[in-house]
BALOBA-1460 file (C-alpha; in Angstrom, 3 decimals):
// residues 225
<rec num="1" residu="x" x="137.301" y="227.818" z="26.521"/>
<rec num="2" residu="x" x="136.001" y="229.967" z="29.148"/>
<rec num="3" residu="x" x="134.343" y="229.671" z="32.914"/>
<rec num="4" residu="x" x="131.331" y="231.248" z="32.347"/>
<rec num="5" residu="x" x="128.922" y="228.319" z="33.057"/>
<rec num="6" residu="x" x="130.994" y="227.088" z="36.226"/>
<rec num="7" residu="x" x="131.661" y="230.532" z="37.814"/>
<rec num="8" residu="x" x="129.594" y="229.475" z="40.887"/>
<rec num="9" residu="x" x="132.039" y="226.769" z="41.790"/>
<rec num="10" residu="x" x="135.743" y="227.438" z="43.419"/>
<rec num="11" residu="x" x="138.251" y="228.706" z="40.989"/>
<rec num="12" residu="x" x="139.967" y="225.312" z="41.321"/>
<rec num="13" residu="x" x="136.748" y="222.974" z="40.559"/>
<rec num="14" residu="x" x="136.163" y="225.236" z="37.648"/>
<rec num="15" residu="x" x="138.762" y="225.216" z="35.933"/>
<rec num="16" residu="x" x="139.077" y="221.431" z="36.536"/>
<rec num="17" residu="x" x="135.938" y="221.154" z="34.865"/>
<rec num="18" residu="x" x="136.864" y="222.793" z="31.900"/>
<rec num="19" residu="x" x="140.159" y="220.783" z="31.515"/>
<rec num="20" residu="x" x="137.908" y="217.644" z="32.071"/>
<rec num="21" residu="x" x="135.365" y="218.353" z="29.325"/>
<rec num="22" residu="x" x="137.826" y="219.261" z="26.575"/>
<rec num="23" residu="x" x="139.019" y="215.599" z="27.484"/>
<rec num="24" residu="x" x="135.917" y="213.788" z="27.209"/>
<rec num="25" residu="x" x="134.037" y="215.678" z="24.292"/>
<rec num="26" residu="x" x="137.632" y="215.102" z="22.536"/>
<rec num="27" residu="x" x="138.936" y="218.435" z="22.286"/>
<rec num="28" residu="x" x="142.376" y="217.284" z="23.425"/>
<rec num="29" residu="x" x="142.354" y="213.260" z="21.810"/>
<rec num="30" residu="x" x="144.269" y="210.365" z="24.356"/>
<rec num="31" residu="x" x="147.678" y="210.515" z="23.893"/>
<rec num="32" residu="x" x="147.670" y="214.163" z="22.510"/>
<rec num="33" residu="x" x="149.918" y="216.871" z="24.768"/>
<rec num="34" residu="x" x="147.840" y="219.528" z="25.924"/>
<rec num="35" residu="x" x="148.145" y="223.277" z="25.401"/>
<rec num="36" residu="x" x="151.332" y="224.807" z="27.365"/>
<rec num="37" residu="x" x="150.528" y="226.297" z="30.317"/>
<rec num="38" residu="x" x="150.782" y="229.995" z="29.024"/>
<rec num="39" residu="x" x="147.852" y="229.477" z="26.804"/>
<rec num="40" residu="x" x="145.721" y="227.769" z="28.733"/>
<rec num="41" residu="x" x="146.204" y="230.770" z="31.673"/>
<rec num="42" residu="x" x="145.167" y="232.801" z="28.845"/>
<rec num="43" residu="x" x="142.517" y="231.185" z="27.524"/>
<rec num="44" residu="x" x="140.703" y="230.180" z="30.828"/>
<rec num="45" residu="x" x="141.914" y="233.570" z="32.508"/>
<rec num="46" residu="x" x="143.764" y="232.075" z="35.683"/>
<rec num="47" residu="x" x="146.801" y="232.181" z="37.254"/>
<rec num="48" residu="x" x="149.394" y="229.804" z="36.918"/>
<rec num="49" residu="x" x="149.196" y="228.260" z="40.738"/>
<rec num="50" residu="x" x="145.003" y="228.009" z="39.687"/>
<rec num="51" residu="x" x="145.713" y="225.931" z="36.757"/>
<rec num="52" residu="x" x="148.660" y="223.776" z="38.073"/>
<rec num="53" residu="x" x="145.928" y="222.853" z="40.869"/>
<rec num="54" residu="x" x="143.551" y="222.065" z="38.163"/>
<rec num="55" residu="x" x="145.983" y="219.455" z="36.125"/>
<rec num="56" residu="x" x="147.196" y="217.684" z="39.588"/>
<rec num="57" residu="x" x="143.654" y="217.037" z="40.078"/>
<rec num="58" residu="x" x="143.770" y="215.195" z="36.836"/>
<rec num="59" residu="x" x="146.820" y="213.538" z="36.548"/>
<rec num="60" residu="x" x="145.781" y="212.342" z="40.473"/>
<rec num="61" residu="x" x="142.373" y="210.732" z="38.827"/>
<rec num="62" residu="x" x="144.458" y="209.077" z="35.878"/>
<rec num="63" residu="x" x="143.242" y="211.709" z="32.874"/>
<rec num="64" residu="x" x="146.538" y="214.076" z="32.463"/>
<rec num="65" residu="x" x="149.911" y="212.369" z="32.649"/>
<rec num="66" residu="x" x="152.578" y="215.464" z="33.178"/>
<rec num="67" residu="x" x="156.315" y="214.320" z="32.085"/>
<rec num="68" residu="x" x="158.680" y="216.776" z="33.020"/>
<rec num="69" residu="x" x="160.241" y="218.590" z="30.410"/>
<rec num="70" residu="x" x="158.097" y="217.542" z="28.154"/>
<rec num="71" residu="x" x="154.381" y="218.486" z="28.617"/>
<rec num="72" residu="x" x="151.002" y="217.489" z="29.909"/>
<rec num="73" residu="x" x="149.514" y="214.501" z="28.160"/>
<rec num="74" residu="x" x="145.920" y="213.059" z="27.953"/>
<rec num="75" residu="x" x="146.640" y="209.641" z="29.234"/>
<rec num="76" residu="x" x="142.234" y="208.892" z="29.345"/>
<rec num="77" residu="x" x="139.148" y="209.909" z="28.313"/>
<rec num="78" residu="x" x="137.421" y="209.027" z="31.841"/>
<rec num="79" residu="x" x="138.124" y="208.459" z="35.409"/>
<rec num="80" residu="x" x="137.140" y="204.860" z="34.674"/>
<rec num="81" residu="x" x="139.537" y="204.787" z="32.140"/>
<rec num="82" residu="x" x="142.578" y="206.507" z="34.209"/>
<rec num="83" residu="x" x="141.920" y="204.190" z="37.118"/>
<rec num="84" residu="x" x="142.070" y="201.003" z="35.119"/>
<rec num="85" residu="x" x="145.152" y="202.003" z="33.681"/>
<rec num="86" residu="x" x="146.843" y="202.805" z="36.978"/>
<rec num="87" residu="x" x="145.442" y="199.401" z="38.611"/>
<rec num="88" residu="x" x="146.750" y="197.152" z="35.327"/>
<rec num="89" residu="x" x="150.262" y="198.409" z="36.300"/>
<rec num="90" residu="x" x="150.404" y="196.740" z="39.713"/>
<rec num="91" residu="x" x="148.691" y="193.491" z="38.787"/>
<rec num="92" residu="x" x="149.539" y="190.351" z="36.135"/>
<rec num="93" residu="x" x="148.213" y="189.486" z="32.533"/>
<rec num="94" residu="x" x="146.872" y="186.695" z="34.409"/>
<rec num="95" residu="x" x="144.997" y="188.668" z="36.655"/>
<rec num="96" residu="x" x="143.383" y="190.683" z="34.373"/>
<rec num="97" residu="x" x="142.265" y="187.732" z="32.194"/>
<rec num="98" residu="x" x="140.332" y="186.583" z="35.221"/>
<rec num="99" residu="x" x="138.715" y="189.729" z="35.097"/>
<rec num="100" residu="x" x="137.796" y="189.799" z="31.757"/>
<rec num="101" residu="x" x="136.351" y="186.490" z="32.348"/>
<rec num="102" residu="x" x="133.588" y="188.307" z="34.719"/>
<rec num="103" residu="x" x="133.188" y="191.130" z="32.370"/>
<rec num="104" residu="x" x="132.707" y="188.821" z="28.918"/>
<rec num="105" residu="x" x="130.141" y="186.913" z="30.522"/>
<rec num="106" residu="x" x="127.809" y="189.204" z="31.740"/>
<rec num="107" residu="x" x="127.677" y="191.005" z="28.487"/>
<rec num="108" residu="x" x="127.711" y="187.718" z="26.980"/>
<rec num="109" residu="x" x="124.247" y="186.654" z="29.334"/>
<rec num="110" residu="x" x="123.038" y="190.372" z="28.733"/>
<rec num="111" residu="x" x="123.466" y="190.147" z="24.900"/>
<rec num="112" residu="x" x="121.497" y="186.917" z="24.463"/>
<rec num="113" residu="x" x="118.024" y="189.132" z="25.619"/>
<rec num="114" residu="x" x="119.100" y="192.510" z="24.302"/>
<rec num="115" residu="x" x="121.105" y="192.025" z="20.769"/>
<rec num="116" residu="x" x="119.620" y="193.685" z="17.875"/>
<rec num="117" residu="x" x="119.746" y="192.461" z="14.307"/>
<rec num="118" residu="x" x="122.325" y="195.027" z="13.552"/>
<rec num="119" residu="x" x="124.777" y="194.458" z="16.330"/>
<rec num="120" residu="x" x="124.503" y="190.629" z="15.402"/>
<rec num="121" residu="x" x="125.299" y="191.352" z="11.726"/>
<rec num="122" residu="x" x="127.992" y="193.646" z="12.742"/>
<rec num="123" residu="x" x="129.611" y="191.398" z="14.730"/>
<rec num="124" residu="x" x="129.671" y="188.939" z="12.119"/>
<rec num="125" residu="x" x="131.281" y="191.366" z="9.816"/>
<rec num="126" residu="x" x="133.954" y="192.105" z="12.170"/>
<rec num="127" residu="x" x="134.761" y="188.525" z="12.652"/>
<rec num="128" residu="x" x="134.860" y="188.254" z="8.732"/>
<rec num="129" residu="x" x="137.462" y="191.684" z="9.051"/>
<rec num="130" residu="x" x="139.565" y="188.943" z="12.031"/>
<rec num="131" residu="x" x="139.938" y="186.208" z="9.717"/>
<rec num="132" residu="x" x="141.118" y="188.105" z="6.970"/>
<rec num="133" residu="x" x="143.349" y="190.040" z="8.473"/>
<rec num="134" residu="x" x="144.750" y="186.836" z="10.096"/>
<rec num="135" residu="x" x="145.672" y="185.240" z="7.313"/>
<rec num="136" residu="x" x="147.363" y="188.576" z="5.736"/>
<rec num="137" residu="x" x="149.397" y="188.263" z="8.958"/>
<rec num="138" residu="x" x="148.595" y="191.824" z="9.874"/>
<rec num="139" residu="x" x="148.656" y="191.831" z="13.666"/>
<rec num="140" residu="x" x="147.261" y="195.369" z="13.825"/>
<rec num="141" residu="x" x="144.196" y="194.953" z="11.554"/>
<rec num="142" residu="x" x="143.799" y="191.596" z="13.712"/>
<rec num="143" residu="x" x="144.083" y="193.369" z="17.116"/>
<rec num="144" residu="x" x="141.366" y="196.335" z="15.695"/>
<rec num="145" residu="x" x="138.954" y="194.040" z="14.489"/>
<rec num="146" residu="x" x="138.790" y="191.433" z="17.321"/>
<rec num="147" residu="x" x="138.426" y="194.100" z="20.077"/>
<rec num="148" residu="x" x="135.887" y="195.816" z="17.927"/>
<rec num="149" residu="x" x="133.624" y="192.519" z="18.383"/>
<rec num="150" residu="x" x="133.884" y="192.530" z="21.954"/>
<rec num="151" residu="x" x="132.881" y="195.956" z="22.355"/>
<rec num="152" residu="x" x="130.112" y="195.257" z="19.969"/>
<rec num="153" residu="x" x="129.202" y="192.818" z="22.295"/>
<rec num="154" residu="x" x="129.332" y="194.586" z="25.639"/>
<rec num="155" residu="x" x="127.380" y="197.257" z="23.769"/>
<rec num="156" residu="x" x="124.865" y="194.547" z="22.870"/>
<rec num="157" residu="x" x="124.332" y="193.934" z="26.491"/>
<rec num="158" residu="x" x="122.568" y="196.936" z="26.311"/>
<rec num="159" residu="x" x="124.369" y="197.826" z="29.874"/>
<rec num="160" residu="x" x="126.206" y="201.640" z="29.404"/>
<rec num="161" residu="x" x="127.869" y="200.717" z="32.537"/>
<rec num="162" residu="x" x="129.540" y="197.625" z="31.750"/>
<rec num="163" residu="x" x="130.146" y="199.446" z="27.949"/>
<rec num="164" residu="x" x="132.457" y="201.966" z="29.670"/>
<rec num="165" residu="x" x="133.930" y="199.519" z="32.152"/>
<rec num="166" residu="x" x="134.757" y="197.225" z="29.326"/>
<rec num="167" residu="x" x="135.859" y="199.908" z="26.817"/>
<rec num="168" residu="x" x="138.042" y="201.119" z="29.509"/>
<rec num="169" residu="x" x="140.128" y="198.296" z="29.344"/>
<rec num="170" residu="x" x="141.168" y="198.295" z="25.596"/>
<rec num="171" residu="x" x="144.405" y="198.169" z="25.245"/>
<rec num="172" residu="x" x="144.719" y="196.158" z="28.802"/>
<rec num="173" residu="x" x="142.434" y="193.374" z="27.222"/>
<rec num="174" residu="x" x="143.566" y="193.169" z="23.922"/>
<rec num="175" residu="x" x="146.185" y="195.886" z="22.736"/>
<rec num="176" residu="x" x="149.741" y="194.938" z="20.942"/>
<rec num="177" residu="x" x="151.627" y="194.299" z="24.358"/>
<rec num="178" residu="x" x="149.352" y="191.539" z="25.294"/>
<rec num="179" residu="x" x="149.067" y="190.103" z="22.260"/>
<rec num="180" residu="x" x="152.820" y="190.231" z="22.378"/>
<rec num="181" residu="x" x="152.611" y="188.386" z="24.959"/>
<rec num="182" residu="x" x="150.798" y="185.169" z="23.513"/>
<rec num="183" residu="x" x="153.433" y="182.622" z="22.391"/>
<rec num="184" residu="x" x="154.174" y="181.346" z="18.496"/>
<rec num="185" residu="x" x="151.277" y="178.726" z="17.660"/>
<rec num="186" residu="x" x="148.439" y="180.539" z="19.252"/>
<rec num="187" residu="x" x="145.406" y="180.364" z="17.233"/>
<rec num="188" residu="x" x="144.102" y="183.911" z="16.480"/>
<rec num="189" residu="x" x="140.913" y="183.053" z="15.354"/>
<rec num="190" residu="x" x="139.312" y="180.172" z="17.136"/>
<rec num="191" residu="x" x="134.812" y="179.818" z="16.799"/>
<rec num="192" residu="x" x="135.133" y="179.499" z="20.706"/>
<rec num="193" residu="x" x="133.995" y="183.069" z="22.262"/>
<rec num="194" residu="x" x="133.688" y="184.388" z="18.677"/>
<rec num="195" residu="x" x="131.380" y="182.747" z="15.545"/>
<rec num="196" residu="x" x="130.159" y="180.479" z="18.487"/>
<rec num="197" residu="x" x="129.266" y="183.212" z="20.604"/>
<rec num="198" residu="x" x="127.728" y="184.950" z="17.993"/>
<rec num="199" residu="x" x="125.240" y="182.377" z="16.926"/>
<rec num="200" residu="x" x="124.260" y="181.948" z="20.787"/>
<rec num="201" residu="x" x="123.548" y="185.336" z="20.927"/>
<rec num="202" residu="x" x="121.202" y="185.218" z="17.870"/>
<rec num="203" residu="x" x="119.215" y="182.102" z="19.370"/>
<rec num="204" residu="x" x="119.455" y="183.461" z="22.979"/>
<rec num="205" residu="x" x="120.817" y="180.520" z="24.371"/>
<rec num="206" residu="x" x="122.853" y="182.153" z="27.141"/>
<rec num="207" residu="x" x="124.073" y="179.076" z="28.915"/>
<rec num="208" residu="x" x="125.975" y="178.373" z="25.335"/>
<rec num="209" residu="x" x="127.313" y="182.031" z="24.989"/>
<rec num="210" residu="x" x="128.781" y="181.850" z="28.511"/>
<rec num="211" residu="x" x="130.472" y="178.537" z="27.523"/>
<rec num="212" residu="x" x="131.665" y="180.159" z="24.626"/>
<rec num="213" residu="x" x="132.702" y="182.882" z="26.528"/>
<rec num="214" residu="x" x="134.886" y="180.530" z="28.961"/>
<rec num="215" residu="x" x="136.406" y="178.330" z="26.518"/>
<rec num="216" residu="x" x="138.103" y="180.977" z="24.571"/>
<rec num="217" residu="x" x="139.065" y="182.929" z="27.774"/>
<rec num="218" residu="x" x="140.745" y="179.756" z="29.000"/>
<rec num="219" residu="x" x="142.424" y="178.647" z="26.196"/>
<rec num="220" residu="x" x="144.154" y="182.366" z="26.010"/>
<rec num="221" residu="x" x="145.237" y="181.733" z="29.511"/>
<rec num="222" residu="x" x="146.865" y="178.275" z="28.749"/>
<rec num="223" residu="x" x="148.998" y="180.643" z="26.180"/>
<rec num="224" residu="x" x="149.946" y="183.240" z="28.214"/>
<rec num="225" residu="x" x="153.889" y="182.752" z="29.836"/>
């Protein structure tokens, strides 16, 4: 890691930018501590007061997390990322359902004009991946594969923006604490918003993928406490 290529900006920025990019091109992976200060200084050349500058900057845009004692963490790979993670702290599962609701649709719409053959099939392989994994009764297998479809589909949209938005959200859409969350009974593997929305996307029939879309997002709300 050095500063060659940024030595036109301020120390600071520099430096910043360095840290950044090791995030994002997965140098350091999310959830991974970070070198300790020592060997960053050394690596990147800087004094301590430079570099401490450098990770507030981060932590303040949600992409270090320092615990004291302990280390600097990656806590997300993008400022996207970090902010949806700070804002699903200070609002309810409910709240962020009705988000999702926005989000599903419009890839939903966007997917019905812009789906290729092999994002359809491998959304259809995924779902195959939810049921069985359902009725093995392995909540983690069921949680990968069912969020892997709904990326699928926001990448079908063929929208990068609403790709990163969405895949910001992961575990705040669908990760083990709010599936946790959903009450003994639930059905994990309804058609509605899944094999449904999948064969709307095929025959572009948007006004049936957003219904899809709405019935599956609304029956998850009736489940949540």
């Amino acid at each position: 890691m050095s500063l060659e290529n940024t030595a036109r900006l301020p120390l600071s920025d520099a430096v910043t930018g360095q840290l950044r990019n090791a995030i994002v091109t997965g140098v350091w992976a999310l959830h991974e501590r970070i070198p300790a200060e020592p060997v960053l200084m050394e690596q990147l050349g800087v004094s301590r007061g430079t570099l401490r500058e450098a990770i507030k900057a981060l932590a303040h845009s949600g992409l270090l997390e320092v615990r004291r004692g302990d280390g600097t963490y990656v806590r997300a790979t993008s400022e996207i990322h970090g902010a949806v993670q700070r804002a699903y702290r200070n609002h309810s599962d409910e709240e962020v359902l009705q988000v999702r609701f926005g989000l599903d649709t419009q890839a939903a719409r966007l997917a019905c004009t812009a789906a290729t053959e092999k994002q359809v099939a491998s959304m259809r392989g995924l779902l195959a991946q939810r049921q069985l994994a359902w009725d093995a009764e392995d909540a983690e297998a069921w949680i990968g594969a069912d969020w892997a479809f709904h990326l699928t589909v926001a990448e079908a949209s063929g929208n990068s923006l609403l790709l990163e938005l969405y895949g910001s959200f992961g575990d705040v859409f669908h990760g083990r604490e709010m599936a946790q969350r959903l009450r003994e009974g639930f059905a994990g593997c309804r058609s509605a918003g899944h094999e449904d929305l999948v064969d709307a996307i095929e025959a572009g029939d948007a006004e049936a993928a957003c219904d899809s879309v709405h019935s599956n997002l609304s029956y998850c709300m009736e489940w949540m406490p």
